[in-house]
C-alpha positions as CSV (number, residue, x, y, z in Angstrom):
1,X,4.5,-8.8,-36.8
2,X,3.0,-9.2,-33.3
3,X,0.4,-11.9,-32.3
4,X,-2.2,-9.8,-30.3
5,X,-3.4,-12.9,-29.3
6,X,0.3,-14.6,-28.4
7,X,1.1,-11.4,-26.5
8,X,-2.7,-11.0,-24.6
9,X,-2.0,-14.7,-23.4
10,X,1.4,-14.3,-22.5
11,X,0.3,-11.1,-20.5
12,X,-2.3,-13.5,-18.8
13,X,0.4,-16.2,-17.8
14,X,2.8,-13.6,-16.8
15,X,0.0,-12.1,-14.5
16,X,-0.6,-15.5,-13.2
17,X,2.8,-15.9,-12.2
18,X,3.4,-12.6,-10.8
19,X,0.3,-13.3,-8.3
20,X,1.7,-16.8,-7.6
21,X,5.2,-14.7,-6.8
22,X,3.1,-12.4,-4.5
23,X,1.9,-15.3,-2.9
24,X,4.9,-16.9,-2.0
25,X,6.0,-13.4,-0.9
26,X,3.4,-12.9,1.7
27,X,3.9,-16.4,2.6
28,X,7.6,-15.1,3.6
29,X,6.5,-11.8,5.4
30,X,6.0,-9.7,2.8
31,X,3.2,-7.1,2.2
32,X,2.4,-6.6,-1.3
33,X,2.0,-2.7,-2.5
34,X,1.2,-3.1,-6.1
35,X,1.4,-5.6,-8.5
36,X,2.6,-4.7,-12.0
37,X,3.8,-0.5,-11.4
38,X,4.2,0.8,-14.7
39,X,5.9,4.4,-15.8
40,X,7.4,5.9,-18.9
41,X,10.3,4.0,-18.2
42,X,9.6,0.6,-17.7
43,X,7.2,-1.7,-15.7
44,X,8.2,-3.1,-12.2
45,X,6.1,-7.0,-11.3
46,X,5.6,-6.5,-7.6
47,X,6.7,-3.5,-5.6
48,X,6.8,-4.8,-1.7
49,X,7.7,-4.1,2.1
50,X,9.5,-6.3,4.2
51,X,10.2,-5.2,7.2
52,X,11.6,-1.6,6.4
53,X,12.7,-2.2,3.4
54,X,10.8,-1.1,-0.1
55,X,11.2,-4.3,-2.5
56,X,11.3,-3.8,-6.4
57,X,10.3,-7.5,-7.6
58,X,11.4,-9.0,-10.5
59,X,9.4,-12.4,-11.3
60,X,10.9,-14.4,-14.4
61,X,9.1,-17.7,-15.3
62,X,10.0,-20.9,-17.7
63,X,7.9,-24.2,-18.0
64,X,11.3,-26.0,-18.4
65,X,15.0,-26.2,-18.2
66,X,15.0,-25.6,-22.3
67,X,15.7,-22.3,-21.8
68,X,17.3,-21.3,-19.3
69,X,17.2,-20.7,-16.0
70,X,14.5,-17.7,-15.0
71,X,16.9,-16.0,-12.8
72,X,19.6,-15.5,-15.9
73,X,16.9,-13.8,-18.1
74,X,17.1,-10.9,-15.4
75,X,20.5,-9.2,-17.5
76,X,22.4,-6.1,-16.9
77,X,19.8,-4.5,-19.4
78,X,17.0,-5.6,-17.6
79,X,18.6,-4.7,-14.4
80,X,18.9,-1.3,-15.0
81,X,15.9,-0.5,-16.5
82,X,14.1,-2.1,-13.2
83,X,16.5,0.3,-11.6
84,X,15.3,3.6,-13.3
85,X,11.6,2.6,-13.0
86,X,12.2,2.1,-9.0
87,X,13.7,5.6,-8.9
88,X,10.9,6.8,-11.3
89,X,8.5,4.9,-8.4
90,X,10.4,7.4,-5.6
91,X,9.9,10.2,-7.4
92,X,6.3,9.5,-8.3
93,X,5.4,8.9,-4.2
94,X,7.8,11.0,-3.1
95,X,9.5,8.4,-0.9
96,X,12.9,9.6,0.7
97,X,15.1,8.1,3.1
98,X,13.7,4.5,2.9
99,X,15.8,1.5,2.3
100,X,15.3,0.0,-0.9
101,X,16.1,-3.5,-2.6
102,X,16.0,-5.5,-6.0
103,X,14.6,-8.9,-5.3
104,X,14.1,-11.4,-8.4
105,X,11.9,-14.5,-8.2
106,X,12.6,-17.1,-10.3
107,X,9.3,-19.9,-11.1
108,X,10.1,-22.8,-13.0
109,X,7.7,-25.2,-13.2
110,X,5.7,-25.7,-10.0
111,X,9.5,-24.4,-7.8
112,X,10.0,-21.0,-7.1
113,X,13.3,-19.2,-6.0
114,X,13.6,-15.7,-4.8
115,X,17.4,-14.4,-4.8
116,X,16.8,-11.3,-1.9
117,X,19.4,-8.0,-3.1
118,X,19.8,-9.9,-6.4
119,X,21.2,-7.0,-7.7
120,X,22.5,-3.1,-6.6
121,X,21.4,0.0,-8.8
């Protein structure tokens, strides 16, 4: 059984993380759109623009090599359900003939890593 208090805190870190992520991103030209979009399909951490591209973000967080590295915990799984919620996203705004990209940014510890096009959909 769930730990609604394990699960409200690990919601806070995550949240804490993900504006740390949108940080770092405006730090690196990026404007923020919306931090945590959720749908029926799935949730997406940061949806961005840079430049003229629409950025679905990914943010992944460990406090320590123990396990694993942040950037591996984003699997083909995960990929494609960040996939369908970003097409869910298009749909919802009705955005059309925009380039669009799947960025991940990995935080472990106090470093942070973003992989740009980490993946295709």
């Amino acid at each position: 059984m769930k730990d609604p208090k394990k699960e409200k805190n690990n919601r806070k870190t995550g949240g804490n993380y993900e504006q740390a992520a949108g940080f770092y991103l405006e730090q690196h030209g990026y404007q923020i759109l919306q931090y945590n979009y959720r749908c029926r399909i799935g949730e997406i951490d940061i949806v961005a623009k840079e430049g003229e591209n629409l950025v679905f973000c990914e943010v992944k967080y460990r406090t320590g090599p123990g396990k694993g590295s942040p950037l591996e915990a984003v699997d083909a799984r995960k990929q494609r359900k960040i996939f369908q919620a970003a097409m869910y996203y298009l749909t919802e705004y009705h955005i059309s003939d925009v380039p669009c990209r799947f960025d991940v940014i990995g935080i472990e510890g106090t470093r942070i890593q973003l992989v740009k096009n980490a993946f295709c959909g």
